[in-house]
VMD Tcl script that draws the C-alpha trace (Angstrom):
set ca {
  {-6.32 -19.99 48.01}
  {-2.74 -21.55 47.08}
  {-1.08 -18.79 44.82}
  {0.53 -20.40 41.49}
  {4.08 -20.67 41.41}
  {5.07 -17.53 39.48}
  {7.59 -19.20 36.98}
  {4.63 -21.43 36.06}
  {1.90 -18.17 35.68}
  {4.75 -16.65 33.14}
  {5.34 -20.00 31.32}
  {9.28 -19.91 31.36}
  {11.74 -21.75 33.55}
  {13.84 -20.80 36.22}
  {16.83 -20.24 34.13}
  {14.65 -17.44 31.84}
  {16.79 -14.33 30.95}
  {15.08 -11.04 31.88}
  {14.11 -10.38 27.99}
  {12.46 -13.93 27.86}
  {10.60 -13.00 31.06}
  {9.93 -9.63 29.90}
  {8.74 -10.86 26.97}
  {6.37 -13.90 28.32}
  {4.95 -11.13 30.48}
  {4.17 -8.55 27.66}
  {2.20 -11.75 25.71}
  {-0.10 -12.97 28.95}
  {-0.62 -9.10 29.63}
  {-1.84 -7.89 26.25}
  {-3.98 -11.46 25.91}
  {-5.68 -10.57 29.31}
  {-5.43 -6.73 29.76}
  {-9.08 -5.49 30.92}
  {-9.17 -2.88 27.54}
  {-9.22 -5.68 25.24}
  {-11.88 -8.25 27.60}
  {-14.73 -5.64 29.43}
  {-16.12 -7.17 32.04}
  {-14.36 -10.66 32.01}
  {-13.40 -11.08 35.51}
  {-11.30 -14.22 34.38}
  {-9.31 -12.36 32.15}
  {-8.96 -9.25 34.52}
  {-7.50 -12.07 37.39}
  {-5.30 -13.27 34.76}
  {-4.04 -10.44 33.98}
  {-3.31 -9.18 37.78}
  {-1.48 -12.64 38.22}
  {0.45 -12.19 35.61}
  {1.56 -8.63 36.50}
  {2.52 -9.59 40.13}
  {4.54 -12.66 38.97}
  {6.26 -10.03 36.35}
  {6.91 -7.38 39.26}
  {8.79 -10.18 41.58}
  {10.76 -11.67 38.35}
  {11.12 -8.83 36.66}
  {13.16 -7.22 39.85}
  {16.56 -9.08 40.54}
  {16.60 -8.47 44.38}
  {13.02 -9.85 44.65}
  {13.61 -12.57 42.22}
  {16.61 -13.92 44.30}
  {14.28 -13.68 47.53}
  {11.43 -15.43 45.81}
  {13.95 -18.01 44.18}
  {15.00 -18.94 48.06}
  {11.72 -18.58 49.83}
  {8.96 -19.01 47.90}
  {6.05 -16.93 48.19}
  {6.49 -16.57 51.99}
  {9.40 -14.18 50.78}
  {7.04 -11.96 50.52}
  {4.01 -12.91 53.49}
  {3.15 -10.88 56.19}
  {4.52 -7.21 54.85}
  {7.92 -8.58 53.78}
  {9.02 -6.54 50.63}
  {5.30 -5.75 49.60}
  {4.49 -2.67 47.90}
  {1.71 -1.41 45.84}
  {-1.56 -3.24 45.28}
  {0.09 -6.15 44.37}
  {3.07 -8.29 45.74}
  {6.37 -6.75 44.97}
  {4.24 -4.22 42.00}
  {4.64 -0.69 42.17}
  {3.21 1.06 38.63}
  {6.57 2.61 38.38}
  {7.86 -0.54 37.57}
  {5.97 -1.34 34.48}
  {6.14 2.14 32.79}
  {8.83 0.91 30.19}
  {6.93 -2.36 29.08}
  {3.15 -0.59 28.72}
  {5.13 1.85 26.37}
  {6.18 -1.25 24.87}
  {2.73 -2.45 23.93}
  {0.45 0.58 25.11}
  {-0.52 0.31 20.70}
  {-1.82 -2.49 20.95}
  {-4.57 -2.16 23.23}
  {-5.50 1.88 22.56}
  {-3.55 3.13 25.12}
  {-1.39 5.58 23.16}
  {2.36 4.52 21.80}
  {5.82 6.22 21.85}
  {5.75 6.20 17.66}
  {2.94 8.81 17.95}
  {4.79 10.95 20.55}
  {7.69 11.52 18.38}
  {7.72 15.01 16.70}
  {8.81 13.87 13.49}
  {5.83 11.59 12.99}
  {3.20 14.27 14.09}
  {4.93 17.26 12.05}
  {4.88 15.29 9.03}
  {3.19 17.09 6.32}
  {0.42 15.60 4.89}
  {0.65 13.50 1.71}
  {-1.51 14.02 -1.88}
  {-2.50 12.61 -4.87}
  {-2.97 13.76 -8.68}
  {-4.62 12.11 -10.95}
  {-2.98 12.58 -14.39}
  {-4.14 11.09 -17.76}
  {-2.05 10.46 -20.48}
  {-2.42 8.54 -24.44}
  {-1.08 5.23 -25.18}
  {1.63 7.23 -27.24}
  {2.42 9.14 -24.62}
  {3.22 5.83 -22.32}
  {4.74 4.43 -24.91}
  {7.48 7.41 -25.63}
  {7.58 8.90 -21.83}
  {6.69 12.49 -21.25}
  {7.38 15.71 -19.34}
  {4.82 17.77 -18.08}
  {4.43 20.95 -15.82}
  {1.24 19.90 -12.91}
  {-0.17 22.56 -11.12}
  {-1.85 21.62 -7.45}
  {-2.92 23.51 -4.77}
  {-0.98 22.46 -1.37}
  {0.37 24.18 1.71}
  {4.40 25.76 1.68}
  {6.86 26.55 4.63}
  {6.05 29.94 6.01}
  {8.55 32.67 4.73}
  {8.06 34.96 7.48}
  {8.18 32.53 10.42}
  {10.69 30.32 8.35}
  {8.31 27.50 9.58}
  {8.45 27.15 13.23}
  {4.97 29.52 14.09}
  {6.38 32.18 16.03}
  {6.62 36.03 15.35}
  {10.31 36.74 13.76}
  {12.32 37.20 16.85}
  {10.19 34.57 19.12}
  {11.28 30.88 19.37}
  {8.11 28.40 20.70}
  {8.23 27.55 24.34}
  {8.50 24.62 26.15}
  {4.94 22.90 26.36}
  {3.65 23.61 30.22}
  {1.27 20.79 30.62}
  {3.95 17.99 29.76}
  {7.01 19.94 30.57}
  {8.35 19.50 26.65}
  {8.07 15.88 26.88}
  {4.96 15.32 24.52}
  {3.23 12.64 26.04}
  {2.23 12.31 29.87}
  {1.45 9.69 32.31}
  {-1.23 9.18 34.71}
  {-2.02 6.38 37.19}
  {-5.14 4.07 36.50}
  {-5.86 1.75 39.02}
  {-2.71 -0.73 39.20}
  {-1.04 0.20 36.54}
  {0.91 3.68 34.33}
  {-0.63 5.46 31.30}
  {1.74 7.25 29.04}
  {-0.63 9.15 26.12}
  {-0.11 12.08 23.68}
  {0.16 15.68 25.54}
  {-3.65 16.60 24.23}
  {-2.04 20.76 24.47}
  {0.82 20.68 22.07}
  {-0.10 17.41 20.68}
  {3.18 15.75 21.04}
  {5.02 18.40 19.92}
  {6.78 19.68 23.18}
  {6.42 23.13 22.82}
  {3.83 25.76 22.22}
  {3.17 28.96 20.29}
  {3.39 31.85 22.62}
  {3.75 34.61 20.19}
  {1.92 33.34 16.87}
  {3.45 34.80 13.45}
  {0.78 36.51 12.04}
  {0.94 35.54 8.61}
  {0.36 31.49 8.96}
  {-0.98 31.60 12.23}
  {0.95 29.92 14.30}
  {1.04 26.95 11.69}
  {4.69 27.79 9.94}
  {3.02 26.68 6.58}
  {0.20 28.59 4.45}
  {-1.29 27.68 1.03}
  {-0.25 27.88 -1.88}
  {-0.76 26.99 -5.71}
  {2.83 24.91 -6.80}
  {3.85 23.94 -10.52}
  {6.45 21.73 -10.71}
  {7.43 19.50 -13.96}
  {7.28 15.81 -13.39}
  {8.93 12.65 -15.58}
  {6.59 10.08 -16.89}
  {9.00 7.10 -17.64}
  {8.46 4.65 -20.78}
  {5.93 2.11 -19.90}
  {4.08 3.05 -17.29}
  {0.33 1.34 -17.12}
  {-3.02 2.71 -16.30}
  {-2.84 2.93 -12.51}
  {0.88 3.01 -12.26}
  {1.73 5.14 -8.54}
  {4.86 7.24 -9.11}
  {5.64 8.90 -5.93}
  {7.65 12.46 -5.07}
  {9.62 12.28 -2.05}
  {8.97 15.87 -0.53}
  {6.63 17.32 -3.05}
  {3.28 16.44 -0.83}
  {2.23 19.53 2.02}
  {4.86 21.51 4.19}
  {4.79 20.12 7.79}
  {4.09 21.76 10.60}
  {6.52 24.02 12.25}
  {9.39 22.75 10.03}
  {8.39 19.45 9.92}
  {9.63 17.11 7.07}
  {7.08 17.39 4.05}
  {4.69 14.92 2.61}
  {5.03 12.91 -0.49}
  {2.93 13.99 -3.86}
  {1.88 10.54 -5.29}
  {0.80 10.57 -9.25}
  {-1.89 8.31 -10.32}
  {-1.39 7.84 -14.41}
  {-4.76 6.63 -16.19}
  {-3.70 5.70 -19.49}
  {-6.68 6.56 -22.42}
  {-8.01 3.73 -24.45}
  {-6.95 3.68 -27.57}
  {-8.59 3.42 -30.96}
  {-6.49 0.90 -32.66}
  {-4.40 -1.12 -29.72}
  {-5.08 -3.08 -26.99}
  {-2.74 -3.43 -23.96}
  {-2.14 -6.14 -22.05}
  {0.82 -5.54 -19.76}
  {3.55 -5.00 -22.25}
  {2.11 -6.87 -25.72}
  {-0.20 -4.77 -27.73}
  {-3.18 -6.69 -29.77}
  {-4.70 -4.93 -33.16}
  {-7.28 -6.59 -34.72}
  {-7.00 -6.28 -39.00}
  {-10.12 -7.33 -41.38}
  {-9.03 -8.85 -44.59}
  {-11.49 -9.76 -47.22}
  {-12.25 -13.52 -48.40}
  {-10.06 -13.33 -51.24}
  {-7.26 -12.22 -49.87}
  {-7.63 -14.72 -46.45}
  {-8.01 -17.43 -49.34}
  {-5.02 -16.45 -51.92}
  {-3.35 -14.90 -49.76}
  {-1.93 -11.28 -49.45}
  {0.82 -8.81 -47.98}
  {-0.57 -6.39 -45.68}
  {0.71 -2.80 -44.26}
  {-0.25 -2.11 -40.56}
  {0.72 0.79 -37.94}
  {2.57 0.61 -35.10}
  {2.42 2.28 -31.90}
  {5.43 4.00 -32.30}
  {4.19 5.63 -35.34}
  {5.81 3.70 -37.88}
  {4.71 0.80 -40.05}
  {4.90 -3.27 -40.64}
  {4.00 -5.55 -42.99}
  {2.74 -9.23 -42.66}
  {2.48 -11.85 -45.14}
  {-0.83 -13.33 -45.27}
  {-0.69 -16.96 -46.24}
  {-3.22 -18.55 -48.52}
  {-6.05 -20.07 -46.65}
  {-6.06 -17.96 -43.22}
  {-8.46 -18.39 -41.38}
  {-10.66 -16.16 -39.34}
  {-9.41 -15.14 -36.39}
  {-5.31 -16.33 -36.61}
  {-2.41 -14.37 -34.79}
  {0.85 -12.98 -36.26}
  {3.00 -11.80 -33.37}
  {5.48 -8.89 -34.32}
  {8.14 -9.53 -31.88}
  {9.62 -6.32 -29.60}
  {6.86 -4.37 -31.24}
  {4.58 -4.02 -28.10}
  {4.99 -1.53 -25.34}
  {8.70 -1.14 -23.61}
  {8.97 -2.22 -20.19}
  {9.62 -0.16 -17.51}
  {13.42 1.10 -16.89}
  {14.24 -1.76 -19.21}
  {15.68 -1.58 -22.56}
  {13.62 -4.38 -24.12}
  {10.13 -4.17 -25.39}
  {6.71 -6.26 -25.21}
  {5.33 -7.86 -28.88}
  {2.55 -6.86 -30.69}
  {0.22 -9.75 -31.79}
  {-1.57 -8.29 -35.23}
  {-5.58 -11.13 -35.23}
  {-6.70 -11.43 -38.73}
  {-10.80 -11.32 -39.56}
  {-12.07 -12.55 -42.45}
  {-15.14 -10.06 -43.80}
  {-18.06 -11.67 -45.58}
  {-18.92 -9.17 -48.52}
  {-22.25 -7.66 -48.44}
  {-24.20 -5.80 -51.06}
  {-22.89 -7.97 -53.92}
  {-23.14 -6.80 -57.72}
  {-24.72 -9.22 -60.52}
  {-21.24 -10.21 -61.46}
  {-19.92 -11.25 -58.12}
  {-23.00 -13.43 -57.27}
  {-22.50 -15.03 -60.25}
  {-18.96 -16.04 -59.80}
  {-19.69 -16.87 -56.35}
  {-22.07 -18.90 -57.63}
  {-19.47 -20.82 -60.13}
  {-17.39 -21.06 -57.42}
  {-20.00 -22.88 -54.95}
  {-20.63 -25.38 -57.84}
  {-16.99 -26.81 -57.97}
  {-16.19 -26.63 -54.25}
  {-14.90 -30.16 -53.32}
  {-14.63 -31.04 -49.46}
  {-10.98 -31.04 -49.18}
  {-11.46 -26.82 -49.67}
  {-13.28 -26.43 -46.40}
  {-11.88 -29.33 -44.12}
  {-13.63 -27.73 -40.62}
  {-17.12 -28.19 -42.67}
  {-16.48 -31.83 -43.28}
  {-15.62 -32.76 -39.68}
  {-18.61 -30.75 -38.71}
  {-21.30 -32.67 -40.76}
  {-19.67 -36.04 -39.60}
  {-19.94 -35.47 -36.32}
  {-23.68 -34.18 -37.10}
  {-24.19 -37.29 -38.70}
  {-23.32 -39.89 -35.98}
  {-25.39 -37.93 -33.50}
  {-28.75 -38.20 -35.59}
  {-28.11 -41.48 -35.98}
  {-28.06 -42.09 -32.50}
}
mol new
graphics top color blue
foreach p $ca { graphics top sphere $p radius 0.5 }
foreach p [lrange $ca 0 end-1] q [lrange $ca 1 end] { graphics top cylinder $p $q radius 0.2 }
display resetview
């Protein structure tokens, strides 16, 4: 079978710089790579293709033979090694750690000690009043979480002992084996990517270099803040392990309902009843605001049911801003109930010399009503 010209197998030219070949390479491979297709014997001779074009282009020397000769550059013995023409596993070690995450086999982010030592991170859930939103608080938390030991000063040892250098990876934290045609790099599964081990355990975490602990610490709840607003603390989560940097302590606010306002973002809503009177004369009414104070509104004769007054800059402040939401104040008319004698009566009078231009919505109504029995 005629072997495919290796520039065309890659999909670059000729003139391709060793990053664009590198980086055609690392595409075909992690399409085609056996991991990600089980049993596809298409995909598997794709993927072998494409890893003996990328060990002849990827190697100057070989490229510059292949370039001049072809694939009889390499025919009969000349310059083959490995299962593959010109492929030795060695060769590939620095693009699988390249893309080794995305097909399971391990990656060089989860080697690093940083990343594994990390303490953990946590959450508290803390509920607060609309007041207390609005005006920002401070309050002491307590939470139970793991500290840096004080006897080990956090690296696991007894006081006097350092850890050792890991003996299954040599201090390296990940190791490599050879599968089939190709390198493995993974996480050393004994000091799980640390590099070293704990010889001489300190006694009182363990070997950990953390232990638990109950912490109070007072936190800042800024202006504003909304029910489910995250507000995290850099460093204030669970000590890492053996001196590792510390997690983060994220607050979750839930904000109480409230028995007068209703939040929407930054405006408030309040709904006032007003009797019939008043909605038609007219009236000047007294409310409360959220920051404990009070406004008035002028009710114009002949409100209706149901309209908004907005109260500007009296809603909920925003965030690290200096400005403030509005507060819209919905008027609702109340029919009276358990009338007196007196009342009916006059209600009564007042019935008798309504004309239609007092109740404009009702005429419209019963013309419309009108034209539709008629059809």
């Amino acid at each position: 079978m005629t072997k495919r010209d290796y520039y065309d197998v890659l999909g670059v030219n000729k003139n391709a710089s060793p990053d664009e070949i590198k980086s055609a390479y690392r595409k075909l491979a992690v399409k085609h790579h056996p991991d990600k297709n089980p049993g596809n014997k298409s995909a598997e001779d794709k993927f072998k293709e494409a890893s003996e074009a990328y060990g002849i282009l990827s190697d100057k020397s070989k490229k510059e033979n292949y370039d001049n000769f072809g694939h009889a550059a390499f025919e009969n013995g000349g310059g083959r090694q490995g299962g593959f023409g010109g492929f030795s596993g060695a060769d590939f070690s620095d693009i699988f750690e390249d893309f080794f995450g995305d097909f399971g086999g391990g990656s060089r982010s989860r080697g690093r000690r940083s990343s594994n030592n990390r303490g953990s991170d946590l959450r508290y859930d803390l509920s607060i009043t609309l007041e207390e939103a609005y005006k920002g608080k401070k309050q002491d938390i307590k939470f139970s979480t793991t500290e840096k030991c004080d006897t080990c000063k956090g690296n696991g040892s007894k006081p006097g002992h350092s850890p050792d250098r890991c003996s299954y990876c040599g201090g390296n934290g990940k190791i490599r084996s050879n599968q089939g045609f190709f390198t493995v790099q993974q996480t050393c599964p004994q000091c799980n990517g640390n590099g070293e081990e704990i010889t001489n355990p300190c006694n009182d975490c363990n070997g950990q270099g953390k232990k638990q602990a109950s912490k109070k610490i007072s936190v800042t709840i800024p202006k504003g803040v909304d029910d489910g607003t995250r507000i995290r603390l850099a460093g204030k989560g669970e000590a890492g392990n053996r001196g590792g940097t510390a997690g983060d302590l994220y607050l979750f606010i839930n904000v109480n309902s409230h028995d007068l306002f209703k939040r929407s973002d930054e405006n408030l809503f309040f709904e006032f009843p007003i009797s019939i009177a008043d909605a038609a004369l007219g009236t000047t009414i007294e409310i409360p605001t959220i920051d404990g104070g009070k406004a008035k509104i002028k009710i114009p004769d002949g409100t209706q049911s149901g309209k908004q007054f907005r109260l500007k800059g009296k809603g909920m402040p925003f965030m690290r801003r200096g400005d403030f939401g509005d507060l819209y104040v919905q008027v609702k008319t109340e029919v009276p109930i358990y009338l007196n004698k007196q009342q009916k009566e006059l209600l009564e009078k007042f019935r008798e010399i309504e004309n239609e231009k007092s109740n404009p919505s009702i005429k419209k109504f019963f013309q419309k009503a009108k034209s539709f029995w008629k059809s």
